[in-house]
VEXPAZA-741758 format. One record per residue: x, y, z of N, C-alpha, C in turn. Coordinates in steps of 0.2 Angstrom, whole numbers. Each point is the difference from the previous one (the first is absolute). Layout:
# residues N
+-------+-------+-------+-------+-------+-------+-------+-------+-------+
:  n_c1 :  n_c2 :  n_c3 : ca_c1 : ca_c2 : ca_c3 :  c_c1 :  c_c2 :  c_c3 :
+-------+-------+-------+-------+-------+-------+-------+-------+-------+
:     X :     Y :     Z :     X :     Y :     Z :     X :     Y :     Z :
...
+-------+-------+-------+-------+-------+-------+-------+-------+-------+
END
This chain:
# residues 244
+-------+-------+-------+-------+-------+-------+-------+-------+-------+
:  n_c1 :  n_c2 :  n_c3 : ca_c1 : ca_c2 : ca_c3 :  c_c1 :  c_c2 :  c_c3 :
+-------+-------+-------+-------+-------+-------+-------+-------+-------+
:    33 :   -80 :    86 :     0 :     4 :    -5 :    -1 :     7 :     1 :
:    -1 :     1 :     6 :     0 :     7 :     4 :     4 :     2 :     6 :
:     2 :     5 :     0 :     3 :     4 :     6 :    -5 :    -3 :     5 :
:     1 :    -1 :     7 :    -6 :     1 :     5 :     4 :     5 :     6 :
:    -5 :     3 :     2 :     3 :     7 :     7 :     1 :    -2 :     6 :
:     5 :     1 :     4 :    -1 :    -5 :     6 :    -6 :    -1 :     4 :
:    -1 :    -4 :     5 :    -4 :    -1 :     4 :    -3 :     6 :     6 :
:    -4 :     3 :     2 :    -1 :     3 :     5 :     6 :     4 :     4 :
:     4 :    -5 :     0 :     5 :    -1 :     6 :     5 :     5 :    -1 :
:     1 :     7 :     1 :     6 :     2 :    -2 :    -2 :     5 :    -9 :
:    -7 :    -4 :     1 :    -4 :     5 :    -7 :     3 :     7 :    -4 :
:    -1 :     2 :     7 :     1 :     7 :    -6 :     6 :     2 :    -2 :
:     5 :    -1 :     4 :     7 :     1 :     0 :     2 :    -5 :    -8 :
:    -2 :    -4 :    -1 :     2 :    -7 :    -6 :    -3 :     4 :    -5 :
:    -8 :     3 :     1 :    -4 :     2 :    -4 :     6 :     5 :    -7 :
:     1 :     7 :     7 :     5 :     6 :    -2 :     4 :    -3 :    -4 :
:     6 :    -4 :     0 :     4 :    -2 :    -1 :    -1 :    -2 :    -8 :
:    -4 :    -7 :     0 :    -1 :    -2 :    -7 :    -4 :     6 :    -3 :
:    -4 :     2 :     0 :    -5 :     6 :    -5 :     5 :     4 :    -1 :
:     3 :     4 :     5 :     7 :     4 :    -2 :     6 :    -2 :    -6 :
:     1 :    -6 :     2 :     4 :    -2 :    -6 :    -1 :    -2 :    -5 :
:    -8 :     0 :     0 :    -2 :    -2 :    -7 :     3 :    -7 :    -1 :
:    -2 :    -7 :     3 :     3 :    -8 :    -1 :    -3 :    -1 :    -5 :
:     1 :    -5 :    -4 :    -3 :    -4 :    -5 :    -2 :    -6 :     5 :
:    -6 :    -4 :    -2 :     0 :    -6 :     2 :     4 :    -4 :    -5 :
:     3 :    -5 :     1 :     2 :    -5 :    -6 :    -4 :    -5 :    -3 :
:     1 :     1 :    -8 :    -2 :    -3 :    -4 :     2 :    -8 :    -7 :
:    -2 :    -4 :     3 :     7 :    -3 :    -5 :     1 :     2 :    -7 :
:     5 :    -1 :    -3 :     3 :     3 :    -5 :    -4 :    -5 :    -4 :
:     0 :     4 :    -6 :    -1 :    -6 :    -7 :    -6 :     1 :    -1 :
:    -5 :    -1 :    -6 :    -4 :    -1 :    -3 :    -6 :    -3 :     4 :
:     4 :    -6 :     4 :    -5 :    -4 :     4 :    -3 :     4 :     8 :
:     7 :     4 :     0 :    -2 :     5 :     5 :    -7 :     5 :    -1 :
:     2 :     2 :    -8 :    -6 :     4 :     0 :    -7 :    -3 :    -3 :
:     0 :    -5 :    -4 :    -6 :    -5 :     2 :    -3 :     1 :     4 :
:     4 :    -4 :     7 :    -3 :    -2 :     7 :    -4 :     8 :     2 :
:     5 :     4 :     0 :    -3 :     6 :     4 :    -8 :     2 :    -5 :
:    -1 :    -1 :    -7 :    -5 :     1 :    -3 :    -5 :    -2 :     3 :
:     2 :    -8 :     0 :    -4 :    -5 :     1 :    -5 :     1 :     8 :
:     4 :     1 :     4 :    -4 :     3 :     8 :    -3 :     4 :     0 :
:     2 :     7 :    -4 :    -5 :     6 :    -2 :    -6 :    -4 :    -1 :
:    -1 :    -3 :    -6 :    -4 :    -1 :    -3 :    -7 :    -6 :     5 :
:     6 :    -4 :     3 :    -4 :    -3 :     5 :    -3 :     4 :     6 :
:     4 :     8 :     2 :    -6 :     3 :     4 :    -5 :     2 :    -3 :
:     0 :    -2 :    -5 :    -8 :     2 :    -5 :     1 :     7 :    -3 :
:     8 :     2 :    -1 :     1 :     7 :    -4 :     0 :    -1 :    -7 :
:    -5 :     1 :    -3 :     2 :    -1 :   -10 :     4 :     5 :    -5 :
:     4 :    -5 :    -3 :     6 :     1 :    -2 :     0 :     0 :    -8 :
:     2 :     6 :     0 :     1 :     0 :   -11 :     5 :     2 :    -1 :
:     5 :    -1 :    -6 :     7 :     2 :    -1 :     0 :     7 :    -1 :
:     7 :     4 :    -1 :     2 :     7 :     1 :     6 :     1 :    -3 :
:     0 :     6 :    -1 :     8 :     2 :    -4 :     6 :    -3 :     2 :
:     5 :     2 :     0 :     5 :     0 :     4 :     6 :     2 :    -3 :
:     5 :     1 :     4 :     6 :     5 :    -3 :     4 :    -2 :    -4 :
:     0 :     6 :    -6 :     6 :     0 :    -4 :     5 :     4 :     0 :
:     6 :    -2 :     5 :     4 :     5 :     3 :    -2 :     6 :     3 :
:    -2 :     5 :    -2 :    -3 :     6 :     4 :    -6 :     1 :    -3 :
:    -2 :    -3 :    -6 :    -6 :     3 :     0 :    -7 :    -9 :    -1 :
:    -4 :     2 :    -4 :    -6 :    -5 :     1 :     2 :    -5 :    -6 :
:    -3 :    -6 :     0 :     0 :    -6 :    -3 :    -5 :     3 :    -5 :
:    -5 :     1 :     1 :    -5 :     4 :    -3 :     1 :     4 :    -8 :
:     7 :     3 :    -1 :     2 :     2 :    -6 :    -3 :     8 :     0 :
:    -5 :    -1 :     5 :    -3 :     9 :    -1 :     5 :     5 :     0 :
:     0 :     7 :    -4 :     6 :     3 :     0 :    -3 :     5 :     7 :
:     3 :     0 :     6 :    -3 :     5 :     4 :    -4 :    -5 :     5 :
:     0 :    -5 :     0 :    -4 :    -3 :     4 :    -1 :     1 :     7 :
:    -8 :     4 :     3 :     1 :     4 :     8 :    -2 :    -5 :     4 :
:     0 :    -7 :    -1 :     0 :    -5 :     7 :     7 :    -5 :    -3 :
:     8 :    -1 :    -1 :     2 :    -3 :    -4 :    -2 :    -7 :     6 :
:     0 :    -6 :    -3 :     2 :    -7 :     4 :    -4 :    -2 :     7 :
:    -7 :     6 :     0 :    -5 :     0 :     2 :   -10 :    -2 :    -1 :
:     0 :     1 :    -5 :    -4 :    -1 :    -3 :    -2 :    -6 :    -4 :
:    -8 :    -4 :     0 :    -1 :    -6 :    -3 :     2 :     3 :    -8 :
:     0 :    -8 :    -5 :     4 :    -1 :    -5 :    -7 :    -2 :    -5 :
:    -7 :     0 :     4 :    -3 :     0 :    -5 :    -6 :     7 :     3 :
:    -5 :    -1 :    -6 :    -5 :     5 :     3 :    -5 :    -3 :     2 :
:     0 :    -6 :     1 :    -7 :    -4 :     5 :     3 :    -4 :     6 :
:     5 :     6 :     3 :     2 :    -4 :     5 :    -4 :    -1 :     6 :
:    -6 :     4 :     0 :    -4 :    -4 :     4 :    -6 :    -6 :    -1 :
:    -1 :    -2 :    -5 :    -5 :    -6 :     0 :     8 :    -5 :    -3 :
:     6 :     2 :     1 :     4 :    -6 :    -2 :     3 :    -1 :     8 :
:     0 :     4 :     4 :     3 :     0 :     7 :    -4 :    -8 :     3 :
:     5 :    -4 :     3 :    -4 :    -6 :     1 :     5 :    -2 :     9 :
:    -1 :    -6 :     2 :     3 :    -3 :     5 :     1 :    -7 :    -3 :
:    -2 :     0 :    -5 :     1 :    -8 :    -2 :     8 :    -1 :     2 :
:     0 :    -6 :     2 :    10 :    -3 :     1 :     2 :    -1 :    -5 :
:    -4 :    -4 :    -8 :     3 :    -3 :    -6 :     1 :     6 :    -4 :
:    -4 :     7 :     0 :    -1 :     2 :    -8 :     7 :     6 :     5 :
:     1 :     1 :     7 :     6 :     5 :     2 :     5 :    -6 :     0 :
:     2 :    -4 :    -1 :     6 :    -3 :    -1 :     2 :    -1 :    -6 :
:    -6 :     0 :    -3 :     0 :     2 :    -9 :     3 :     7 :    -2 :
:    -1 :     4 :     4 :     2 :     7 :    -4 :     8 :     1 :     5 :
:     1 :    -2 :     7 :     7 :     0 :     1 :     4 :    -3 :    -3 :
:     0 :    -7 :    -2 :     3 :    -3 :    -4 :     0 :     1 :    -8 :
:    -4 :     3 :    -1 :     0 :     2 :   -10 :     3 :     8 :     0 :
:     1 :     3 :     6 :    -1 :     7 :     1 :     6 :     2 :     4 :
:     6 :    -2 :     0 :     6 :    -1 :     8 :     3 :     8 :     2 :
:    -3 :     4 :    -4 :     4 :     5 :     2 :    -7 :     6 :     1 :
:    -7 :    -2 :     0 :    -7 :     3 :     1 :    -1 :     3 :     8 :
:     1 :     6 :     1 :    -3 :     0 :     6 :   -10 :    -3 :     1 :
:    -4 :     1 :     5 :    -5 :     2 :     3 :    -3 :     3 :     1 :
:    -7 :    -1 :    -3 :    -4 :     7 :     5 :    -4 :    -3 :     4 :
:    -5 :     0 :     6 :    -6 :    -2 :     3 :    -4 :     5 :    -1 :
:    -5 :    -3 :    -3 :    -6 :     5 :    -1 :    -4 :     0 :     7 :
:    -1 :     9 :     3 :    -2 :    -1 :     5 :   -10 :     4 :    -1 :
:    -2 :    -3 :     6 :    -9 :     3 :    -1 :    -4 :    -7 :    -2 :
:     4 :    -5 :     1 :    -2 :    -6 :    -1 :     0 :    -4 :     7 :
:     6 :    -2 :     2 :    -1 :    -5 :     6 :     2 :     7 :     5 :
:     6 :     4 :    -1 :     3 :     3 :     4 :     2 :     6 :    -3 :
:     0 :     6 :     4 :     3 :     6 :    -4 :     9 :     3 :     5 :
:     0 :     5 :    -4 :     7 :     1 :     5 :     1 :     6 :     0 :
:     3 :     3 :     7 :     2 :     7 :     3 :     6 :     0 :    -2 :
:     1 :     4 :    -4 :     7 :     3 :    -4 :     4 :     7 :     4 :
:     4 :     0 :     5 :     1 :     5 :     2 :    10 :     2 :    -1 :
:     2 :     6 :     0 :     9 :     2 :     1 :     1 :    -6 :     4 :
:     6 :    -3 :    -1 :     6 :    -4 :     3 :    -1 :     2 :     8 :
:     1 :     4 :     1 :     2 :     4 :     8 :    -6 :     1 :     3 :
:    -6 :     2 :     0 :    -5 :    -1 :     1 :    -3 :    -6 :     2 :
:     2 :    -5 :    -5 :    -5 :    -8 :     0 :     7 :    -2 :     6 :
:     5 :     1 :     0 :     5 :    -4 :     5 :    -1 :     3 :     7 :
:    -3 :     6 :     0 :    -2 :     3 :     7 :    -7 :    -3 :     0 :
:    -4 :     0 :    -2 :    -8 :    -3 :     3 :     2 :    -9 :     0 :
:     4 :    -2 :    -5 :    -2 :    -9 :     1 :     5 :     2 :     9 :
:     5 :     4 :     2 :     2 :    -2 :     6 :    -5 :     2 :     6 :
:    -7 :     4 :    -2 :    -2 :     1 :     5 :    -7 :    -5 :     1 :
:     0 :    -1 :    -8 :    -5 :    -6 :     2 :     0 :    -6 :     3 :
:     7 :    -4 :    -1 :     4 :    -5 :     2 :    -2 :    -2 :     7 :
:     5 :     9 :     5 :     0 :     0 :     4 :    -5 :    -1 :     4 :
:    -7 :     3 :    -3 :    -7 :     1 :     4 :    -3 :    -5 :    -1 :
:     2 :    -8 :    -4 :    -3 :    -5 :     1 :    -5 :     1 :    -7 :
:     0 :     2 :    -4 :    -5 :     2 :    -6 :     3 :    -5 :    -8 :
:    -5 :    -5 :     1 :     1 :    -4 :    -5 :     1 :     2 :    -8 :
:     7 :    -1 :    -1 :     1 :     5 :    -7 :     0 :    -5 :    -4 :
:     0 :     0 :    -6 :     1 :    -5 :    -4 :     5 :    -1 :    -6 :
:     0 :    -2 :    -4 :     7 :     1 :    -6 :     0 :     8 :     1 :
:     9 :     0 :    -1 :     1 :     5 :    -1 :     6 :     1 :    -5 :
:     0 :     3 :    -5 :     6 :     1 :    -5 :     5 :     7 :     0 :
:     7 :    -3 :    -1 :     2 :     9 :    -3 :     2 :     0 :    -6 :
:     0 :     6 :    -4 :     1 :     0 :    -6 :     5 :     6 :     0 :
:     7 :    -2 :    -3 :     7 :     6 :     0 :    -2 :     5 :    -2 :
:    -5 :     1 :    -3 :    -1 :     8 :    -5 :    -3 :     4 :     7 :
:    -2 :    -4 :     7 :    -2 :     6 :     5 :    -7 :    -2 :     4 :
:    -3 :    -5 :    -2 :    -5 :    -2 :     2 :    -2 :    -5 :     5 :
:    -4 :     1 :     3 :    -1 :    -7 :     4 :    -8 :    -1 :     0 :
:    -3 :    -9 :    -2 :    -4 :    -1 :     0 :    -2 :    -4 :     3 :
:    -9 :     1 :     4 :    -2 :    -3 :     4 :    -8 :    -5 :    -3 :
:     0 :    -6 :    -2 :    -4 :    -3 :    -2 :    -5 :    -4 :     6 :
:    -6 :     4 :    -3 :    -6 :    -2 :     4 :    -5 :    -3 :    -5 :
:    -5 :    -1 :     6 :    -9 :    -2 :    -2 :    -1 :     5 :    -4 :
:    -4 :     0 :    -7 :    -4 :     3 :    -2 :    -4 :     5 :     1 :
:    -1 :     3 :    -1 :    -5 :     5 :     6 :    -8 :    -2 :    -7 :
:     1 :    -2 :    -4 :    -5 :    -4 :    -4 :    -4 :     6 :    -5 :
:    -7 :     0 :     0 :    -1 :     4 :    -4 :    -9 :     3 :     4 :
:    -1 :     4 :     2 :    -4 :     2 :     7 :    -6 :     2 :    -3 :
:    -5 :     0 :     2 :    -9 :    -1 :    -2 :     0 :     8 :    -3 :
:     4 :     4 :     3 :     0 :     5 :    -1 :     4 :     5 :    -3 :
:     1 :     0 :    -6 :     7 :     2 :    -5 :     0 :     7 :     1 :
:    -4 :     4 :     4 :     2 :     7 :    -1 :     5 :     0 :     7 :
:     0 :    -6 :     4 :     4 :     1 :     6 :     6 :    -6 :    -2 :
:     5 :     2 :    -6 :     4 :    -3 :    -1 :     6 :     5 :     1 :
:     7 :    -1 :     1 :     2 :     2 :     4 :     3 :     6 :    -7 :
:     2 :     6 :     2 :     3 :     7 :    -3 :     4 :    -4 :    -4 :
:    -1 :     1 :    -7 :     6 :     0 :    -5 :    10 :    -1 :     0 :
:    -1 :     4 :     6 :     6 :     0 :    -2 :     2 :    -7 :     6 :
:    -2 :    -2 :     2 :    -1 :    -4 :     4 :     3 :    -7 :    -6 :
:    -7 :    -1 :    -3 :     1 :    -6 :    -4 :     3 :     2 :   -10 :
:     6 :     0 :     2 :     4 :     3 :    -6 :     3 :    -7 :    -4 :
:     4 :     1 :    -5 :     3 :    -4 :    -4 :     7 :     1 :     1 :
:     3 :    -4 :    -1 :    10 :     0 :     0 :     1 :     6 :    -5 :
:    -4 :     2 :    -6 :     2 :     5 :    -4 :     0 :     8 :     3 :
:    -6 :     0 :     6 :    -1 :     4 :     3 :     5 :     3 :     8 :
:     5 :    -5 :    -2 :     1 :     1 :     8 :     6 :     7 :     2 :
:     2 :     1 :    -5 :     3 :     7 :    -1 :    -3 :     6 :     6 :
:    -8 :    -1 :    -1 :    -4 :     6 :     2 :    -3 :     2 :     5 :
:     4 :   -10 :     5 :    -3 :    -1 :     8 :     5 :    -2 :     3 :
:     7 :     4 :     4 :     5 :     0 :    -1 :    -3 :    -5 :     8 :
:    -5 :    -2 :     3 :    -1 :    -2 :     7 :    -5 :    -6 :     0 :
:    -6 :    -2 :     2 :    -2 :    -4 :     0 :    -3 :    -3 :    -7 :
:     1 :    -6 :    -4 :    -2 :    -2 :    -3 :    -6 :    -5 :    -2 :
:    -5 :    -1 :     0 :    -3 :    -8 :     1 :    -2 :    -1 :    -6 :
:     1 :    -7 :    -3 :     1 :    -2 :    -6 :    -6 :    -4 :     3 :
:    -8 :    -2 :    -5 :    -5 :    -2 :     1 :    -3 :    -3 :    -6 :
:    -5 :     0 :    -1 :    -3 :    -3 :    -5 :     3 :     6 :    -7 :
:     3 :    -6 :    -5 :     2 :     3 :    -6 :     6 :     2 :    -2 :
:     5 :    -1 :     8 :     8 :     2 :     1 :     4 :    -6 :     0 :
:     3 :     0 :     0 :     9 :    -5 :     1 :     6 :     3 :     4 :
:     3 :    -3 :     2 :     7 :    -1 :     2 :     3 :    -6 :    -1 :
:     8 :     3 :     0 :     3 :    -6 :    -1 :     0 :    -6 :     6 :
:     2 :    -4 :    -3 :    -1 :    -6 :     7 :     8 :    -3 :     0 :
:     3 :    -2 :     4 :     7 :    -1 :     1 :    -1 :    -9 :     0 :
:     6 :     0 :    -4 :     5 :     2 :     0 :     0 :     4 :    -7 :
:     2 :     8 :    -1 :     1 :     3 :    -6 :     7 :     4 :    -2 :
:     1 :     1 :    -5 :     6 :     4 :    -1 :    -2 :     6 :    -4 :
:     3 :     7 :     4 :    -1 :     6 :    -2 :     6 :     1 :    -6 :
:     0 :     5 :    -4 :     6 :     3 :    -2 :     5 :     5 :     5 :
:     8 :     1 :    -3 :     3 :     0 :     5 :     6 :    -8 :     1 :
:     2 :     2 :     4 :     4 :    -6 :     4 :    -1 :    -1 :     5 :
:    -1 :    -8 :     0 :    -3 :    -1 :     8 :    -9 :     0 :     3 :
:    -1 :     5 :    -4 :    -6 :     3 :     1 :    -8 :    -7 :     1 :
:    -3 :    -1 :     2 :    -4 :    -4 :     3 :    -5 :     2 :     2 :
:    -6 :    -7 :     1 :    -6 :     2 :     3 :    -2 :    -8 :     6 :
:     0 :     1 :     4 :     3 :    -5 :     5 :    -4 :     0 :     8 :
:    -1 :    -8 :     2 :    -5 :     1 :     5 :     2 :     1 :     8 :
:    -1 :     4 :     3 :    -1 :     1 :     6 :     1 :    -6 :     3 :
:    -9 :     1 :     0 :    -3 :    -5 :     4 :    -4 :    -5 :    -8 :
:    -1 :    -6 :     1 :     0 :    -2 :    -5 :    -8 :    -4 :    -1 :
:     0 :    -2 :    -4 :    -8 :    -2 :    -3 :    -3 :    -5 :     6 :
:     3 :    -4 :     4 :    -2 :    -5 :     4 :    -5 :     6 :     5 :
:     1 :     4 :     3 :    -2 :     7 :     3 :   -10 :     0 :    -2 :
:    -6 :    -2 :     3 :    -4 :     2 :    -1 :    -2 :     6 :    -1 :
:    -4 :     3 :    -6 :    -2 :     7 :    -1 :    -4 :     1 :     6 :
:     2 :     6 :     3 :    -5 :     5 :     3 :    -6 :     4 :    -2 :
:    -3 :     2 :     4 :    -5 :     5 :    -4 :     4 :     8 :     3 :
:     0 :     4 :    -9 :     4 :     6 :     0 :     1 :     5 :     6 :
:    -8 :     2 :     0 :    -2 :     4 :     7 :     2 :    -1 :     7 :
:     5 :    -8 :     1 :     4 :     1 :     5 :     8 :     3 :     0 :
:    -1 :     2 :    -6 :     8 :     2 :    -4 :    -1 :     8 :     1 :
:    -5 :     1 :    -4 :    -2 :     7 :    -3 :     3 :     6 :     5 :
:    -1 :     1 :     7 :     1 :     5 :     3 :     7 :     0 :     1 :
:     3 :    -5 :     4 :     7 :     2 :     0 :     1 :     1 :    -6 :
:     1 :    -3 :    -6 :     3 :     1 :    -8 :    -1 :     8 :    -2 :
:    -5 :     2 :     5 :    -4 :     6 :    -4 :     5 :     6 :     4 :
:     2 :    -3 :     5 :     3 :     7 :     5 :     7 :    -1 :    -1 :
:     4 :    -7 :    -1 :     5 :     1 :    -3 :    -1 :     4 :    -8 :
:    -1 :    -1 :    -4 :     0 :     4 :    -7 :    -1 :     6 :     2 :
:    -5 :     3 :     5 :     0 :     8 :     1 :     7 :     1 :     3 :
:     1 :    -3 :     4 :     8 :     3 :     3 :     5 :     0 :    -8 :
:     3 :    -4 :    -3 :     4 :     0 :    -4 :    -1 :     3 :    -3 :
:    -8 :     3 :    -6 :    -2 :     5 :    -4 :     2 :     6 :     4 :
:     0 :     0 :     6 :     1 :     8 :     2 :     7 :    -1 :     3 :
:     2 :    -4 :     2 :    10 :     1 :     0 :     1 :     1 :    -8 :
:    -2 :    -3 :    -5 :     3 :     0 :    -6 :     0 :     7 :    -2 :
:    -9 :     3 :     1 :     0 :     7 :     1 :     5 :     6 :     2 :
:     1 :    -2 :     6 :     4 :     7 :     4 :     5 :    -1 :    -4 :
:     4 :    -5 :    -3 :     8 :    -1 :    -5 :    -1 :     2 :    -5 :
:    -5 :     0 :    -4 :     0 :     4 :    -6 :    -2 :     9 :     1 :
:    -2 :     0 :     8 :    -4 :     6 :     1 :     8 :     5 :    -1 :
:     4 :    -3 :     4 :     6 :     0 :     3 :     3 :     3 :    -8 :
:     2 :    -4 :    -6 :     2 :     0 :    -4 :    -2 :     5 :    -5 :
:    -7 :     0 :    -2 :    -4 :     6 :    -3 :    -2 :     2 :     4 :
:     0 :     8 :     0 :    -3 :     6 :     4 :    -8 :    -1 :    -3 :
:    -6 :     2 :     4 :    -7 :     0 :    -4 :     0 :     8 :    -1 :
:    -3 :    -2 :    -7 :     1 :     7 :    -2 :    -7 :     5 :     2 :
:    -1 :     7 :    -1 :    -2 :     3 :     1 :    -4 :     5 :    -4 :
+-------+-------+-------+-------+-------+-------+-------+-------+-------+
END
């Protein structure tokens, strides 16, 4: 149900190639296809509640303006409804055939949300350096995400991590770089369908993948994001003069 990265052997060279072309792992087609992929998420112990999904270009949701469209959960207690159960999630893909997903994160596992280009350069450096990654998803609107261990809830709440750090999908406009979605946050979980054509949220590396603990992600993730915020920088520096 997953793409997997070559072997050791020739690693980096295989690495380059597929992250550059952006592969898809294949997924079987059909309903049953996306079942199944639910279903394994949910057997990593990731809990799962329904979500919008698209209506040609805009949200299922019927909001005039909607600023997450085919993103966002479908009720407002998607977290005490977010479960793993295998009966009551084959109850909502089968009564629900056209429902994306969300995984509520800050429970088992949270996830580092980072640019497309950023996450394909650090998953190729971690790879290479033997650094056990764990699921990893892309989503066509530009993202790539990194599902880990929980960082949980720490004896000491004034040493929780900077805000912007632990933001919401509503929020993610205003942290064009490292994202961590934690206690209280979501993303979507793949298989899901963006508005658009084509458009998708789709697994890397797939739920079979044991979670890691974050902080072995965190520094590469952290140094890639600086470089692309600051390439991203000098192109718009390039294009608007800073005024004076």
């Amino acid at each position: 149900m997953s793409a997997e990265y070559g072997g050791r052997t020739g690693l980096q060279g295989k690495l380059t190639q597929w992250l550059r072309a952006g592969r898809r792992p294949k997924e079987t087609a059909g309903d049953g296809g996306r079942e199944a992929l639910l279903l394994a998420a949910a057997g990593a112990g990731l809990p799962l509640a329904p979500a919008a999904h698209p209506a040609g270009y805009r949200c299922s949701c019927e909001r005039v303006g909607c600023p997450t469209p085919a993103r966002h959960p479908v009720s407002f207690a998607w977290q005490t409804q977010s479960t793993t159960d295998r009966a009551q999630i084959e109850r909502w893909a089968r009564h629900q055939p056209q429902a994306n997903f969300i995984t509520a994160t800050g429970m088992v596992h949270d996830v580092l949300d980072v640019p497309l280009d950023a996450g394909r350069s650090a998953l190729e450096r971690l790879l290479a350096a033997g650094v056990e990654v764990g699921p990893v998803a892309e989503s066509d609107d530009g993202r790539m995400l990194f599902f880990t261990l929980t960082r949980g809830t720490p004896e000491d709440e004034d040493e929780w991590w900077p805000c912007e750090l632990d933001c919401h999908p509503e929020t993610m406009d205003e942290h064009p770089g490292l994202r961590w979605h934690c206690r209280g946050s979501y993303v979507l979980v793949p298989p899901a369908r963006l508005p658009g054509e084509d458009q998708t949220v789709h697994w890397v590396r797939g739920p079979e993948h044991p979670l890691p603990d974050p902080l072995s992600l965190l520094e590469t993730l952290t140094e890639a994001c600086a470089r692309y915020v600051g390439e991203d920088a000098d192109h718009a520096g390039a294009a608007w003069p800073l005024r004076h």
